[in-house]
C-alpha positions as CSV (number, residue, x, y, z in Angstrom):
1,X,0.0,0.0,0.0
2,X,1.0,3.4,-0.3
3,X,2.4,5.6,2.2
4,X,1.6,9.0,2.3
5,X,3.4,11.5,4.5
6,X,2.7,13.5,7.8
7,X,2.6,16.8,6.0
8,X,0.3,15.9,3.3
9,X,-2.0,14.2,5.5
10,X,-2.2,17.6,7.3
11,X,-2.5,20.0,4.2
12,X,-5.3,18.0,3.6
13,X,-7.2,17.4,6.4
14,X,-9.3,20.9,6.5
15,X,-10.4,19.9,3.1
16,X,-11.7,16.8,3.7
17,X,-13.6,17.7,6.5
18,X,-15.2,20.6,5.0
19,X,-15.9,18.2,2.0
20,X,-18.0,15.0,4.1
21,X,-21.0,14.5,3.8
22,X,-23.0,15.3,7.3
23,X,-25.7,13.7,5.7
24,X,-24.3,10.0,5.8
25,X,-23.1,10.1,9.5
26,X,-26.1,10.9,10.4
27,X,-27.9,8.2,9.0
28,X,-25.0,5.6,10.4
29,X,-25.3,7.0,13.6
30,X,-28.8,6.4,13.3
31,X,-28.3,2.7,12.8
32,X,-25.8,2.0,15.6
33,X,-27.7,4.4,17.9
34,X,-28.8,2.1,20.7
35,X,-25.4,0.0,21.3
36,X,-23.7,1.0,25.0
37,X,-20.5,0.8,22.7
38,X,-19.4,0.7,19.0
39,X,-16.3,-0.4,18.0
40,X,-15.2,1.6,15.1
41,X,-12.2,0.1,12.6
42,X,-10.7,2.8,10.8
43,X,-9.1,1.2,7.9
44,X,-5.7,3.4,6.9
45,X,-6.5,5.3,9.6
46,X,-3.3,7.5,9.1
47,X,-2.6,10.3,11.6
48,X,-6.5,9.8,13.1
49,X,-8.4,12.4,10.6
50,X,-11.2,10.0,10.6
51,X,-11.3,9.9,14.2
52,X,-11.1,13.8,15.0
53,X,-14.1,14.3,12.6
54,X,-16.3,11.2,13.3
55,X,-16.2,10.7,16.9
56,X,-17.5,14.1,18.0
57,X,-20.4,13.8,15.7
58,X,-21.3,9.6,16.8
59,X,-23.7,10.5,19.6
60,X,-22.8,6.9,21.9
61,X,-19.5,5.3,23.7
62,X,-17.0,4.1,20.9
63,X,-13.6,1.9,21.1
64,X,-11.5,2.9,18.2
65,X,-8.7,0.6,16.7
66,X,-6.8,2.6,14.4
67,X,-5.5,0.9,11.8
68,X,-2.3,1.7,9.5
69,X,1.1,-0.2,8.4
70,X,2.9,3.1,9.2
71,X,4.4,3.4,13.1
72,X,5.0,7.1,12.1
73,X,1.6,8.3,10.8
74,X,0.3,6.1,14.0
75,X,2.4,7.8,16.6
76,X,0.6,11.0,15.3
77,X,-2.6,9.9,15.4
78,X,-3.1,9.8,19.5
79,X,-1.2,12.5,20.1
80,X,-4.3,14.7,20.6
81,X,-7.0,13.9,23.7
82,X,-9.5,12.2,22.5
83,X,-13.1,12.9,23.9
84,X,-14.2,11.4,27.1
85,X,-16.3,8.9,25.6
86,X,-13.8,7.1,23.3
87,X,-10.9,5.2,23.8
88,X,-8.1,4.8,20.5
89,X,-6.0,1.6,20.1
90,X,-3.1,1.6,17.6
91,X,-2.9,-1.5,14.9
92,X,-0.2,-1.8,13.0
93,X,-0.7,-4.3,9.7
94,X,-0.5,-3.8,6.2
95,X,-3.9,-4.0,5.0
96,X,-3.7,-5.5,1.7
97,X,-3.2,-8.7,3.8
98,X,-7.0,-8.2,5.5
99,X,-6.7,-9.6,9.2
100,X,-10.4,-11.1,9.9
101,X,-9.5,-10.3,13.6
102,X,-9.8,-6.9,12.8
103,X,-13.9,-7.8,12.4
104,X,-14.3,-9.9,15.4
105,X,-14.8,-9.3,19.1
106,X,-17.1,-6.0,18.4
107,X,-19.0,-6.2,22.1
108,X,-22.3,-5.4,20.4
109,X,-21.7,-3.2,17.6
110,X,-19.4,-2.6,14.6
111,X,-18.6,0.4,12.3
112,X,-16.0,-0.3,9.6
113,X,-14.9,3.1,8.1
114,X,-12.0,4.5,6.0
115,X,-11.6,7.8,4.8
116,X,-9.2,8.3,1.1
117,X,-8.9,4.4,0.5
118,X,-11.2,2.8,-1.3
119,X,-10.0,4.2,-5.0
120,X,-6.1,3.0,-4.3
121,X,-7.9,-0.3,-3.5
122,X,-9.0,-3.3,-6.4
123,X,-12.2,-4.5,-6.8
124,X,-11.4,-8.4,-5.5
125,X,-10.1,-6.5,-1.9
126,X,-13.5,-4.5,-2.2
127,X,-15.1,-7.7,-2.5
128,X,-13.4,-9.3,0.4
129,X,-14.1,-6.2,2.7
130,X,-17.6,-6.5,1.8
131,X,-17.8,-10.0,2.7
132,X,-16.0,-9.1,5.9
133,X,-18.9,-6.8,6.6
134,X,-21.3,-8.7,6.0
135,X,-20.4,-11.5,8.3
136,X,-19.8,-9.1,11.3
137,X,-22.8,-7.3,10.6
138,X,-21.3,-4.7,10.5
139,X,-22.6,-0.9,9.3
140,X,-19.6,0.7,6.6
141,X,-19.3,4.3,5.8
142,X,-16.4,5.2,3.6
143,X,-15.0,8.7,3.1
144,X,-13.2,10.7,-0.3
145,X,-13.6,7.9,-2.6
146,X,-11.8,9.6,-5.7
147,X,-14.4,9.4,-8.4
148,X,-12.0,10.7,-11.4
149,X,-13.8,14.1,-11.8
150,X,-11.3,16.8,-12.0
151,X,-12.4,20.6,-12.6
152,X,-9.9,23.6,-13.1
153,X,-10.3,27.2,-13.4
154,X,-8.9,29.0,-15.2
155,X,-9.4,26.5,-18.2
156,X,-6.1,25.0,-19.6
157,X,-6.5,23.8,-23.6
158,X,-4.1,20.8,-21.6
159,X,-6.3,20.5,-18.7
160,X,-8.6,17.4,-20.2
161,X,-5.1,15.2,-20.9
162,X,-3.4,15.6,-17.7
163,X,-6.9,14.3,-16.0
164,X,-7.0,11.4,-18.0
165,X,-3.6,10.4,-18.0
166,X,-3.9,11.4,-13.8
167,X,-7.3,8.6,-13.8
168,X,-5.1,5.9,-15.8
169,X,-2.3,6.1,-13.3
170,X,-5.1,6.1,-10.3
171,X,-5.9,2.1,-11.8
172,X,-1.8,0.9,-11.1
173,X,-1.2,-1.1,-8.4
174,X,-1.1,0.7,-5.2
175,X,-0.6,-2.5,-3.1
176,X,-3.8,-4.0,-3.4
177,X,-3.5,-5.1,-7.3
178,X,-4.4,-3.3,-10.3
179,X,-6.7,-0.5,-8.3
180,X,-10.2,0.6,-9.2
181,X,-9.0,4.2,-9.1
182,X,-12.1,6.5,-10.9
183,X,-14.1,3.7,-10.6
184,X,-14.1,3.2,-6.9
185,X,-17.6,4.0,-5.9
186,X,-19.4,2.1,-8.7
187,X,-17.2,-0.7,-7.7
188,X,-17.6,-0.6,-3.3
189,X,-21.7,-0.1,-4.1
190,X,-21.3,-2.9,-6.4
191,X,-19.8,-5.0,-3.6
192,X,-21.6,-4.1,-0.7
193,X,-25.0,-4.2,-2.6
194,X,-24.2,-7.8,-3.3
195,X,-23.9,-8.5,-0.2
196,X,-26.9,-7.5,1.0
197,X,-26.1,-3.8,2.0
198,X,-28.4,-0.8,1.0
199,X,-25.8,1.5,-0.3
200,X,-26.4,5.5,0.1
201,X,-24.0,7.8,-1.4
202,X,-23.2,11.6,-1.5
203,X,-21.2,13.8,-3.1
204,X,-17.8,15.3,-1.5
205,X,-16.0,17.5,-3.6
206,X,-13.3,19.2,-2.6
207,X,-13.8,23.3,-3.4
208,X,-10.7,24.7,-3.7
209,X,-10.2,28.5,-3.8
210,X,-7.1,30.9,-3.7
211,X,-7.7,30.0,0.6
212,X,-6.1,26.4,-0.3
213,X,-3.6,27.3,-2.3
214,X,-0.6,25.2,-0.8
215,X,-2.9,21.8,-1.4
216,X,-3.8,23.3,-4.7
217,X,-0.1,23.3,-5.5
218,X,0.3,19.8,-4.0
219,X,-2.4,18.7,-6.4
220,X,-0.7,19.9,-9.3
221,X,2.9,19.1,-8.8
222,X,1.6,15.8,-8.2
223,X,-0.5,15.4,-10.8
224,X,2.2,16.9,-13.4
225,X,4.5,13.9,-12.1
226,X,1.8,11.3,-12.4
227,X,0.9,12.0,-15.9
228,X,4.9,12.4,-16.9
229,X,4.8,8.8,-15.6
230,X,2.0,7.5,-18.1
231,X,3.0,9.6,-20.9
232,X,7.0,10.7,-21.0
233,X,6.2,11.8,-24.7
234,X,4.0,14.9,-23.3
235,X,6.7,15.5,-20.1
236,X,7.3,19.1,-22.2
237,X,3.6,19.8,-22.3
238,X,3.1,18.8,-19.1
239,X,5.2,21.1,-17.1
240,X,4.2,24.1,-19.1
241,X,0.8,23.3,-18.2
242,X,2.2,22.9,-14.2
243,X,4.0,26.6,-14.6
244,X,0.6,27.8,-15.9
245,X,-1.2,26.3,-13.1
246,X,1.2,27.4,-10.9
247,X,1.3,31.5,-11.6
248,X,-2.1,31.0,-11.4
249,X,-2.4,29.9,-7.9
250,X,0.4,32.2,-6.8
251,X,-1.5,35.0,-8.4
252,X,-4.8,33.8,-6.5
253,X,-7.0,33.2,-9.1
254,X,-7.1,29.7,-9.4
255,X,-10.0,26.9,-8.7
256,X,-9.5,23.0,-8.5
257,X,-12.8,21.2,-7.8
258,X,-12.2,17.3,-7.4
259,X,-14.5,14.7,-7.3
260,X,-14.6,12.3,-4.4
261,X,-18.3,10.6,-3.1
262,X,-19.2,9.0,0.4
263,X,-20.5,6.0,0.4
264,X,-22.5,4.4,3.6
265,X,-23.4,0.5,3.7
266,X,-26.2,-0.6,6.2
């Protein structure tokens, strides 16, 4: 699986959770509401930006296990207090070899969540979480599932082949096998549906405006050096169009929108 550093996780997070969709927490809170405790499995849970924005707004006890190969991102995660009525154990496995422990033992409940995973992910691993699910009947809500929609402004006439060539590299293997990338949230509501889940999803873009313009310029740079990867033949045309995206966002007057949904399995 791929690693993703401290700082990026952090440039980040303030998008994300602007992005989620309130809408889908409720409803899962709705269905666990009742349990004296849930344990809640954050899958890639990274430095805990799943935690800080879910367990404020899960109205009940929870016991969080944390889940990540990384020691580092992990360390992060608990270094803030977490709220009274949660407690956070650290995991450390890489998750493209599921552990089926990581299902069992919930006391009465069981919330299996990830936030940024399920597009590095294939569809035979989505398959195999959703079985997972269903035999520890357990309720799944899944944040920022890349969804291959990428929207710039101002308009670039190269804009439309960096996305593509972006959305091809998204389906390599990212440690899982060849990964459903763009196709991520067809593929989990595929899954979980036939399994027996009822599958809601909602939209959660990220806005960004000349406020986010370091992550803009993450964005970019990365997306200039994933499409150099698929297509060495356009490497010229491809950092002209990253220095034009770039005055652009030091000038303030850029906008990236991109695609992600939420998806919630009950």
């Amino acid at each position: 699986m791929e690693s993703f550093s401290v700082e990026w996780l952090a440039l980040r997070e303030a998008a994300d959770h602007a992005a989620r969709s309130e809408r889908l927490v409720e409803i899962a809170a709705a269905a666990l509401q009742g349990a004296p405790t849930v344990t809640v499995v954050d899958l890639a849970a990274g430095t805990g930006s799943n935690l800080r924005y879910l367990s404020a707004r899960l109205p009940f006890a929870q016991r969080w296990l944390l889940v990540d190969r990384d020691k580092a991102l992990l360390a992060e995660a608990t270094r803030d207090t977490a709220p009274p009525n949660v407690t956070a154990d650290l995991v450390c496995t890489d998750l493209a070899q599921m552990d089926d422990a990581l299902f069992q033992g919930a006391s009465v409940s069981l919330l299996v969540t990830a936030s940024a995973l399920l597009d590095l992910t294939s569809p035979e691993w989505l398959d195999a979480l959703a079985s997972r699910c269903r035999a520890a009947h357990a309720v799944a809500l899944f944040a920022l599932t890349y969804d291959g929609r990428i929207a710039c402004q101002p308009d670039d006439p190269m804009d439309e082949l960096v996305r593509a060539l972006v959305n091809r590299h998204q389906q390599r293997d990212k440690g899982f096998g060849p990964a459903a990338g763009p196709d991520a949230p067809a593929a989990a509501a595929h899954a979980f549906e036939r399994y027996g889940f009822t599958v809601h999803r909602a939209p959660s873009d990220w806005e960004l405006g000349a406020e986010s313009r370091a992550l803009q310029q993450q964005l970019v740079d990365g997306w200039a050096a994933a499409a150099i990867e698929m297509s060495k033949r356009d490497a010229d045309a491809i950092r002209a169009w990253r220095a034009r995206r770039t005055e652009a966002i030091e000038h303030g007057t850029s906008r990236i929108d991109v695609g992600h949904e939420d998806l919630l399995c009950v």
